[in-house]
N, C-alpha and C positions, 0 to 999 in steps of 0.2 A: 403385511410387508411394506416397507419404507419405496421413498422414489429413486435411491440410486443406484441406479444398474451401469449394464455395459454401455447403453444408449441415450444417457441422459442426456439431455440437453441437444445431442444431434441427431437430426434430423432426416438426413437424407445419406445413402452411404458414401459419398465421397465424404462428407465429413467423420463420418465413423472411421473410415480407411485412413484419414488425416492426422485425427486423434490415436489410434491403436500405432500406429506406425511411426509417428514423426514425435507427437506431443508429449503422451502419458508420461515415459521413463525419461525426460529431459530434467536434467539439476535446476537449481533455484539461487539463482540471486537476488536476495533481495535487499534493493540498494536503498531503501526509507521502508525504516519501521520505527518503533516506539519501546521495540522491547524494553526492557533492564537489562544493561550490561551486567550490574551486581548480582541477580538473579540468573543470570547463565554461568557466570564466573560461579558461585556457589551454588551452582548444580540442584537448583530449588526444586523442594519436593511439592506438588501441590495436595493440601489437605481433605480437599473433597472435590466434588463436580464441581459445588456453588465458585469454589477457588480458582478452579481451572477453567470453566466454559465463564463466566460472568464477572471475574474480577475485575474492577479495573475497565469492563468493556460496555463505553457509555451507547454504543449504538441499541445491543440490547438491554438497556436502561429505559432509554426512551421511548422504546416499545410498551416497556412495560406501564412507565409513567402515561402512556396515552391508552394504556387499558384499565388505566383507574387505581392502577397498584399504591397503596402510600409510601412514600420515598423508606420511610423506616423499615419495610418491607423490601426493599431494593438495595439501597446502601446503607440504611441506618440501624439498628440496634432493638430495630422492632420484632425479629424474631430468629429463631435458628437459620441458620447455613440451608438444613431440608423446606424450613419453609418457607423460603424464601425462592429457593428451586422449585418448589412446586408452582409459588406465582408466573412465574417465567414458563414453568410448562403449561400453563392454563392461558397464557397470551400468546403462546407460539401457534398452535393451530389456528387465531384469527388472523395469520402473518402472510396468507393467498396472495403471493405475486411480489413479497419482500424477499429482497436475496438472505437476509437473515433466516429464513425458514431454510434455505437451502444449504447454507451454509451452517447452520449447524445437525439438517443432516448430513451434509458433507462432514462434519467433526466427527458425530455418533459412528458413522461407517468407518472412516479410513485407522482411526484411532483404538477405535471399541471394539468394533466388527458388529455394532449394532445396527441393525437393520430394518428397524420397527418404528415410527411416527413418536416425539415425545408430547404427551396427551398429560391432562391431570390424570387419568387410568395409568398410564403406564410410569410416570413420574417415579414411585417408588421403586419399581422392576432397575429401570435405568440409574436411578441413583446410587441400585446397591451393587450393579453391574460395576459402573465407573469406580467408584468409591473401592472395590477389591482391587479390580487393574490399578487404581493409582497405588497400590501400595507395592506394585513389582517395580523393578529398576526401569524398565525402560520405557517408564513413565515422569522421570527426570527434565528438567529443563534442557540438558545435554540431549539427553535421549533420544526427546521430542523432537530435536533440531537435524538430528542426525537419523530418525525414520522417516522423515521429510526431504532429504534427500539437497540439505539446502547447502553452497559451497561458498557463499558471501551471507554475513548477514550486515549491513551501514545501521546502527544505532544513532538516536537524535541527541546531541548533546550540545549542554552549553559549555560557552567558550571558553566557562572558569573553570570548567570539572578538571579533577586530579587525572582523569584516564585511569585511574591506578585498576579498577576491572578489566578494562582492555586489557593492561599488561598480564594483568594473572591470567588471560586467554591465547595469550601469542603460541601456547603449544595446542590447543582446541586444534580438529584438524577444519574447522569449517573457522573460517577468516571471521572476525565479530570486530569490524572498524568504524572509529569515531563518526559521524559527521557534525560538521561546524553551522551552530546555529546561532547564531548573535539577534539581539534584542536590536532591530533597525533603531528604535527612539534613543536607544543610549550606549552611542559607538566611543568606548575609550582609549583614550591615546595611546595605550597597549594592545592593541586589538592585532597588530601586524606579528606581535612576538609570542602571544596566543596562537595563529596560525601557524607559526614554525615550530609551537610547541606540537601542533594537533596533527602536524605534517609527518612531526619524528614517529608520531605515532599510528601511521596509514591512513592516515586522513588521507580522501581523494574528491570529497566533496561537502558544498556547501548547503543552506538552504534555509528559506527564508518565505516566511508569512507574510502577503502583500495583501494584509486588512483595507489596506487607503494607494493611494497613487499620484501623491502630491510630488509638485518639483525637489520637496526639501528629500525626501525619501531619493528622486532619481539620481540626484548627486551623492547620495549615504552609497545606493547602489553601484555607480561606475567607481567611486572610490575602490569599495569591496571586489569590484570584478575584476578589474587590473590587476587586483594583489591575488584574485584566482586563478587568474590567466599565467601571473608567471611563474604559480606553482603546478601549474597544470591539474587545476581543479575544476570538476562540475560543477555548476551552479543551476542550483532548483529555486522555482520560483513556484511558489504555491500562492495563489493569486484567485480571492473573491471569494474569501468569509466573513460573514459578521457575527460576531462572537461577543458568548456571556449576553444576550439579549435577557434573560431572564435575572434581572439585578439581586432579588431576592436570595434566590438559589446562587448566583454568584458568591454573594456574602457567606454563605453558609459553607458551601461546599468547593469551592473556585473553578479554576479552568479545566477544558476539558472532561467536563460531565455530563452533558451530554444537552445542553441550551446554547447550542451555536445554529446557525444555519446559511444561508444561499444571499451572498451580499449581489448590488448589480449598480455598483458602480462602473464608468466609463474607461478602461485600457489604453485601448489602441497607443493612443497619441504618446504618452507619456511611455509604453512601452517601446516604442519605436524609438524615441529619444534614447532612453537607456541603452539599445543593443546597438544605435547609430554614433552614441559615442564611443563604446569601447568597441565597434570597428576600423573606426576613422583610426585610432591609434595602435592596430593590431592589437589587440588587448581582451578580444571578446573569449573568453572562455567556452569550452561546451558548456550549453545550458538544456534545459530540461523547465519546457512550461508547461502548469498545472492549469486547467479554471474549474472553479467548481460554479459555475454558474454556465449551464447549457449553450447561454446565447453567446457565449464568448469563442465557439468552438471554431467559427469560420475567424477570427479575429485572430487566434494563434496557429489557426492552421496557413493561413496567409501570409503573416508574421515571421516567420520560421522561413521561408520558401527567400526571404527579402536575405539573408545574413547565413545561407549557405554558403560553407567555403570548404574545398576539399583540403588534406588528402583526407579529410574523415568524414566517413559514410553518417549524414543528417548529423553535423555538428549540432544545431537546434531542433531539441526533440519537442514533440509535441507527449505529454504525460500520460500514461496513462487515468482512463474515468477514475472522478477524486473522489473520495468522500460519499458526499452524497449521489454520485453517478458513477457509484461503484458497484453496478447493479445489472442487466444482462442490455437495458435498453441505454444505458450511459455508456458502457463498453462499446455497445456496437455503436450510439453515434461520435462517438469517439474516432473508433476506428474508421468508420466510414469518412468523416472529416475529412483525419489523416490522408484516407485514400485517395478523394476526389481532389484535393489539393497540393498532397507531395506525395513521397515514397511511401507507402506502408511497408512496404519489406524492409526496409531499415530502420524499425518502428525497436526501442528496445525493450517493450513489453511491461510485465506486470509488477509490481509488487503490493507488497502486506497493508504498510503504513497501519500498523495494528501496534496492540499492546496485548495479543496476545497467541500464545506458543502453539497453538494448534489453528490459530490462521493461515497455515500455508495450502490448506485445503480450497482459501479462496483463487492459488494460482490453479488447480484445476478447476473450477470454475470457471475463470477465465480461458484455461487454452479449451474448455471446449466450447465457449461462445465464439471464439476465435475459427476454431474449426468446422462449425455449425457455419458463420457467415462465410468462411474463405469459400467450402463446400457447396452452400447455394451458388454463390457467382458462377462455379467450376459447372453442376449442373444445370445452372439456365443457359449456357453457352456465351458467357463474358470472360472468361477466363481459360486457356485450353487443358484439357487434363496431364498437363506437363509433368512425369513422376517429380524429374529433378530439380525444376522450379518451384513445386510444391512444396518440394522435403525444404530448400534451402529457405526458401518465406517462413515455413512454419518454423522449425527448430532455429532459425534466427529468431522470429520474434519469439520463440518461448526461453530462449538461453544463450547462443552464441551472437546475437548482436550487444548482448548487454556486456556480456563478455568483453567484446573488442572495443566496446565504445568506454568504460572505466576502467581495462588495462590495471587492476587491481594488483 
């Protein structure tokens, strides 16, 4: 028998009572992902497991690559779809304490109904399990969006795309809207009529890779934020990657493959300038700060607390764990951050940031570290067992603050 039961991950029963009650049956917004707009517009069928659990999805790449897999076995042309699945099951059991093990028993169960450990033993059971389901309907790219339970989904796009998939989704009953992601080093003098393109098209927010944090970037930023603010745009700031470190494999195969990692360059200063200009001019939009680098946590949790202004509940959100601290102990010191330094009830919670269609399984994940930790506090006696406080912290951060906060 596999590990996910009724009680995974919680611990003590106010968290169980948390989860059952408030969390599990709450909708999904998720406002950054990576999906394929053109892949949901045509309703994409996926061809086998290897297509649907590993395409595309360089976290479990890199696993593999640090279990000695050769790349041609992983992405390249070195052997079939199955065998290449089976590489992947034969590094998943050394995955002890990575949320990738968990997460895709999280996929096997909620998708499959599989319930079993994927092992080189059972690799072939499971493959041939997967591989029948995906040939029923509602195993569709649509399908898959809509047994997920999900009512927003924010795709990453560039500022040149046509939208033309957006528009072939405007009858989709789950919302699948643009967001605006411009290249900071090469801002063109049309960039302002791109956004009123991307606006016609529900655009409601922006977002932006902060590799570096020089003055010339902070001025590119308060430019771009002004023009957010008067559209009444989020603005995401994803802040402390360094990326393509592996030059080689860059050449070969390019970005996002899975040779990025944890930059630790210095913030603060240069952030503060940023959100202290487009204050001074009313001009600061809701934003939404990411770090993927741990030691930054008190830095944006501090951050945030300087450029609150009402009437909206945590204008400046602190992000959810990014990337690499999207994992049970990057969530919670995350969350804990958030708590000891601003609201965590006005926290708007999880999303995918994935490229792929059965990652929504990572939002239960999350809402039950969420309710594992809210549930400790509540039983050591820091918190009182307040039904109606409880319900409204939780099912806000699981779905009704994100709601109210991007007004979609």
């Amino acid at each position: 028998m596999g590990i996910i039961n009724d009680n995974f991950m919680l611990k003590n029963k106010t968290a169980r009572k948390l989860y059952k009650k408030y969390a599990e049956n709450m909708p999904i917004i998720d406002y950054h992902c990576h999906l394929s707009p053109k892949m949901i517009a045509e309703d994409y069928r996926f061809k086998n497991a290897y297509d649907l659990f590993l395409g595309g999805d360089h976290y479990k790449w890199r696993q593999m690559r640090s279990n000695g897999v050769d790349e041609e076995m992983i992405t390249g042309n070195g052997g079939t779809d199955f065998e290449k699945w089976c590489k992947f099951a034969e590094t998943l059991p050394l995955l002890i304490g990575n949320p990738i093990y968990h997460w895709t028993a999280l996929e096997l169960k909620r998708y499959f109904g599989i319930d079993k450990p994927l092992t080189p033993e059972t690799a072939k059971e499971i493959w041939d399990i997967c591989n029948e389901q995906l040939q029923k309907p509602e195993f569709s790219a649509k399908n898959l969006i809509r047994r997920s339970n999900v009512k927003v989904i924010c795709t990453t796009d560039d500022p040149y795309d046509t939208l033309e998939y957006h528009d072939q989704l405007k009858d989709f009953e789950t919302k699948v809207l643009p967001t605006f992601r411009p290249n900071l080093n090469d801002i063109k003098p049309d960039i302002t009529e791109r956004m009123d393109y991307f606006h016609e098209h529900g655009c409601r927010l922006s977002d932006h890779a902060i590799d570096t944090f020089n003055d010339e970037l902070v001025e590119t930023l308060i430019f771009l934020g002004k023009e957010y603010a008067k559209r009444g745009w989020v603005m995401q700031l994803h802040i402390g990657a360094m990326r393509n470190n592996n030059s080689r494999m860059f050449e070969k195969m390019g970005p996002d493959t899975g040779f990025d990692s944890v930059n630790d360059f210095e913030i603060a200063e240069n952030l503060s300038k940023l959100l202290n200009a487009l204050d001074k001019e009313d001009l600061l939009p809701k934003t939404i700060l990411y770090c993927l680098n741990p030691k930054d946590n008190y830095v944006l949790g501090t951050m945030l607390g300087n450029f609150q202004r009402g009437p909206v509940r945590g204008k400046i959100q602190f992000g959810s764990g990014w990337w690499f601290n999207d994992n049970r102990d990057g969530m919670e010191e995350q969350m804990k951050a958030l708590a000891n330094l601003g609201t965590l009830g006005n926290f708007v919670g999880m999303l995918t940031d994935s490229r792929s269609f059965v990652s929504y399984t990572r939002h239960e994940y999350f809402r039950r570290i969420l309710c594992n930790l809210v549930g400790k506090w509540v039983e050591e006696g820091e918190y009182p067992n307040d039904e109606a406080s409880l319900k409204r912290i939780i099912e806000g951060i699981c779905y009704e603050n994100a709601k109210n906060y991007f007004e979609f």
